[in-house]
N, C-alpha and C positions, 0 to 999 in steps of 0.2 A: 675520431670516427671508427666505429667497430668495423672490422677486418669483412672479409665476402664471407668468410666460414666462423661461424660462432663457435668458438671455445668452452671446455666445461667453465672457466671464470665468467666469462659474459654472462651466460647459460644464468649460474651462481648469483653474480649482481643483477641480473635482471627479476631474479626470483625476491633478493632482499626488498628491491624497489616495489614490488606489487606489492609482499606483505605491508612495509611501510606504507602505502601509498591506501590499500584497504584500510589497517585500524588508523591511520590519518597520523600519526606522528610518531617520531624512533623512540620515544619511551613505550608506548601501547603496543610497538611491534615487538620490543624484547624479549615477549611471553610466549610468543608464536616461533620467531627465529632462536632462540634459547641464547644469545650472547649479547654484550651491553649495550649500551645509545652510541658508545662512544666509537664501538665497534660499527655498530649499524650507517652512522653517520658516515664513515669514513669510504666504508664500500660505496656509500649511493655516491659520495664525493669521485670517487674512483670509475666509478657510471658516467658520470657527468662529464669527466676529463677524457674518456673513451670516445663518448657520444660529441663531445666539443661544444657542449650545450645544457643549460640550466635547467632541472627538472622540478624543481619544490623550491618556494620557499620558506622558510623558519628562522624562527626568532620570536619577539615579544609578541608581534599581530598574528601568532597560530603558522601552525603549516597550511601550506598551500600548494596545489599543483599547479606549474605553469602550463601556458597552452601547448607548451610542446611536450609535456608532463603528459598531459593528459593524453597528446596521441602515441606515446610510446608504452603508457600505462596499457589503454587497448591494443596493439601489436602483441605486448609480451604475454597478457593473457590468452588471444590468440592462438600465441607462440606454446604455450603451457597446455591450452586444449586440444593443438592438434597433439602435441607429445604423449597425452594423454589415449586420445584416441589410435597414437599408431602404438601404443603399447599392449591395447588389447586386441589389435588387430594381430599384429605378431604372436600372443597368447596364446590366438588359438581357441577362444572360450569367454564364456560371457560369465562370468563369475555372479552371484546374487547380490543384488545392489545393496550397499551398508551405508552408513553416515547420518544424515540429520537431513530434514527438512523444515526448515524455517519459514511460516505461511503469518503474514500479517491480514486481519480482516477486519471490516469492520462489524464493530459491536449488533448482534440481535438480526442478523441476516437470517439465521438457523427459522426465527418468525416466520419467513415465505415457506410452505411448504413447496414451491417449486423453485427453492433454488438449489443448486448443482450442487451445491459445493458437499454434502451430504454423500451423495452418491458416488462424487468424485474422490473421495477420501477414503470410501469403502472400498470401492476399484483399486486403487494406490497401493492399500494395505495389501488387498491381494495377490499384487504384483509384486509388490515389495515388501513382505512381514519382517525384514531384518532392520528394516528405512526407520529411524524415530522422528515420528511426528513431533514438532513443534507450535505450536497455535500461539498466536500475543492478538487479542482484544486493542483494538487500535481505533483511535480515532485515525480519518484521511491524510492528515500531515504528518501524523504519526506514522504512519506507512509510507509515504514517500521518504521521509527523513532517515527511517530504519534503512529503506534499500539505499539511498544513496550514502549512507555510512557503513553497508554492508552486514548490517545485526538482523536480517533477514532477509528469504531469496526471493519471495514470490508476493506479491499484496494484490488485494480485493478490497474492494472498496468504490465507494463514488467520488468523483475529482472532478471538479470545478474548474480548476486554474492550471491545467500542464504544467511541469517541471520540466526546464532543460534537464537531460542526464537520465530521462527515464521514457519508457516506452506502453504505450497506454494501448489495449485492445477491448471490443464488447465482448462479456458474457454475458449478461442477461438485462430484465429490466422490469423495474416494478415503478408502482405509482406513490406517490407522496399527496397526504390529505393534508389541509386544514381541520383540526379538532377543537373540540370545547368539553367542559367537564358538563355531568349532570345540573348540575347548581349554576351553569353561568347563563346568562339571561338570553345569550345566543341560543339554546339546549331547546327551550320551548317555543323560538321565536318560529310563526307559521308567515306570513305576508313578507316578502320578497323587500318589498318600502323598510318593515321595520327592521329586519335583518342587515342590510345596509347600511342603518342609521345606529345597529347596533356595533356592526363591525368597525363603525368609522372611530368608536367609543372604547372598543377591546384594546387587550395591554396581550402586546403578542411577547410570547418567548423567543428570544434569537439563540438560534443554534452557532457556540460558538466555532464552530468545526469548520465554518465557511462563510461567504460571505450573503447575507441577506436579501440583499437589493439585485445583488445577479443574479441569486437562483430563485428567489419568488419576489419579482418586481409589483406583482399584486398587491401584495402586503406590504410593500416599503414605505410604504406612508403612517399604517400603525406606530403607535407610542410602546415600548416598551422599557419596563424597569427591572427584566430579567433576563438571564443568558443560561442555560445548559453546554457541558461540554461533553456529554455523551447524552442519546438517546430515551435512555431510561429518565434521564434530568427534567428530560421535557412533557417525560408521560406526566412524571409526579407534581409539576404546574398545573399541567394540563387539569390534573383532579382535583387540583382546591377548588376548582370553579371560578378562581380569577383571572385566568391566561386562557389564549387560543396559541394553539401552534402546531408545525408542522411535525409528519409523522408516515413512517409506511402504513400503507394500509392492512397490510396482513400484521405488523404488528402491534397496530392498536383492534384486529379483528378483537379478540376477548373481551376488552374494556365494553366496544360498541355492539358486544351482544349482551353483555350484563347490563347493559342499559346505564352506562359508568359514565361514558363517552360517546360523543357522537360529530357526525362529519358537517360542517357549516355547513351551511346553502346546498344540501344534499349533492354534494362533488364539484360544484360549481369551480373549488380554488383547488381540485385536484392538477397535481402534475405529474409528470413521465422523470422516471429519476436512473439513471444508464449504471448499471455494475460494470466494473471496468477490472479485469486483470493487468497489473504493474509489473513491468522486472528494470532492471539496470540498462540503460541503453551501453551497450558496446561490453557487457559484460557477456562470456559464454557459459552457458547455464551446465549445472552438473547434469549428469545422467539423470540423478535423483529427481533435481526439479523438472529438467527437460519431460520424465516421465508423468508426472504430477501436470505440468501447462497441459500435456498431450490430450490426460484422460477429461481433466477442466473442458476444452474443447469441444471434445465429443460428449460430454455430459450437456455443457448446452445447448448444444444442437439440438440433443434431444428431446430434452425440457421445454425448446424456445416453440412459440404457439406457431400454428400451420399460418 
C-alpha cells in the first residue's frame, strides 16, 4: 500500500503505468518512456507490489486493465492534472497554448452549412495559432475506438449505441432523408398507392457504420444487396438508380437541385439525426482540448434554431 505522502518513485511508477496503460502494452510504451519492456514491466510490477494489488493483465490474450487498473489509471491522471495545473498557477502566467489537437469527425459534416464545427475551429485557431490542428475523417466506431485507445482527444459524430468508457453530449442536429436516383422508378412515382408498392420492391443501401433496424426501423423490411462504409458510398448507389438510401439532407442538397436525386415520398421517411461530441470518460482533458470543447459549446448555441 503506498505510504500517506507520495514519493518522487510512486510519483515516477505512477507515471509509467498511465503511459503503459494509454498505448495499451510495454512494448508501444517504450517510444514514449524512452527505456525497454523489460524495464517498463518491472516498474509497473514494483506498482503493483506497493499498491498490494493487480493492475493489468498480459500475456498471450493482449493486455488488459483490471478493475482496479482502471480506477487507479483515473486517480493518477487526476493526480497529473492537478500537478499540472498547480504548476502554472505557481508560474505566475498563462504561457500560449502549444501541442496538438487531435479531433475525430465524421465524414461530409462540413455539407450542413449550419454546423459549428467551422466556426469553432476559426475561434480555436485564434486563440491558439501555436495549437496544431489534427483532423481524421472517421467513421462513428472509428471515433469511439480512436478515444478509447487514446489516438485522438475530441470526436463528433452520431452514435447509435453508447460505449462504456466514453462520454456523449448534443451539439447540434440535422435531418436524415430517404433518396433515389433520377433513373429509379421511385424518382417519377406521383400516387402515394404506387410509391409504396414501389418501395416495398427497392434494394435499399445499408450503411455499414450502424446498425439498420434501430436507426430507420421504417425501412427494415427492404431487401438489400449492398452496404457502404462511408457516406459518399451511399451517394454513388444512390445514382445508379438502383438503390434507395439514407443520407443528410444538406448533403445530398446539390444532387436534388440538379435534378440527380430526389427525396421518396416527399420527406415522408425523413428522420432527426443528433451530432454528439465524445471525449474519454475519466480522462482529464488538456488545456488545448478543454479550450476547443468550450468554443464547440458556445458555437452551438449559437447556431442551434430559437
Amino acid at each position: 500500500m503506498l505510504p500517506p505522502r507520495l514519493s518522487k518513485v510512486d510519483i515516477h511508477l505512477l507515471y509509467v503505468f498511465v503511459a503503459v496503460a494509454e498505448a495499451r502494452s510495454f512494448s508501444a510504451a517504450q517510444a514514449v518512456l524512452n527505456t525497454s519492456p523489460s524495464t517498463i514491466s518491472r516498474q509497473v510490477s514494483d506498482l503493483e507490489k506497493r499498491l498490494g494489488a493487480t493492475l493489468c493483465q498480459r500475456g498471450r490474450g493482449g493486455f488488459q486493465l483490471t478493475d482496479y487498473g482502471h480506477r487507479v489509471l483515473e486517480a493518477a491522471e487526476k493526480l497529473f492534472h492537478s500537478l499540472e495545473q498547480f504548476r502554472e498557477s505557481v508560474a505566475g502566467r498563462k504561457k500560449a497554448l502549444t501541442g496538438v489537437l487531435s479531433i475525430g469527425v465524421i465524414d461530409n459534416w462540413i455539407s450542413n452549412a449550419k454546423a459549428p464545427i467551422v466556426n469553432a475551429l476559426s475561434m480555436f485557431h485564434k486563440q491558439a495559432p501555436e495549437v496544431e490542428i489534427d483532423i481524421h475523417s472517421m467513421a462513428p466506431n472509428g471515433i469511439e475506438y480512436g478515444l478509447l485507445e487514446g489516438s485522438i482527444d475530441v470526436g463528433i459524430g452520431v452514435f447509435h449505441q453508447p460505449k462504456k468508457g466514453l462520454v456523449y453530449q448534443h451539439v447540434s442536429r440535422e435531418y436524415m432523408d430517404l433518396f433515389c436516383g433520377s433513373t429509379h422508378p421511385l424518382y417519377s412515382a406521383q400516387d402515394d398507392d404506387l410509391t409504396t408498392v414501389l418501395l416495398e420492391e427497392a434494394n435499399l443501401v445499408r450503411r455499414a457504420y450502424l446498425n439498420e433496424k434501430n436507426v430507420a426501423p421504417i425501412t427494415s423490411n427492404l431487401k438489400s444487396s449492398s452496404q457502404a462504409h462511408q457516406m459518399e458510398g451511399v451517394a454513388m448507389l444512390i445514382l445508379t438508380g438502383h438503390f434507395v438510401g439514407y443520407l443528410p439532407e444538406s448533403y445530398a442538397l446539390p444532387w436534388v437541385q440538379d435534378g440527380k436525386m430526389k427525396s421518396v415520398a416527399a420527406r415522408r421517411y425523413s428522420l432527426p439525426s443528433e451530432i454528439k461530441l465524445v471525449t474519454r470518460r475519466g480522462k482529464f482533458q488538456s488545456e488545448v482540448s478543454e479550450l476547443f470543447i468550450r468554443i464547440l459549446e458556445q458555437e452551438s448555441k449559437a447556431a442551434a434554431p430559437a
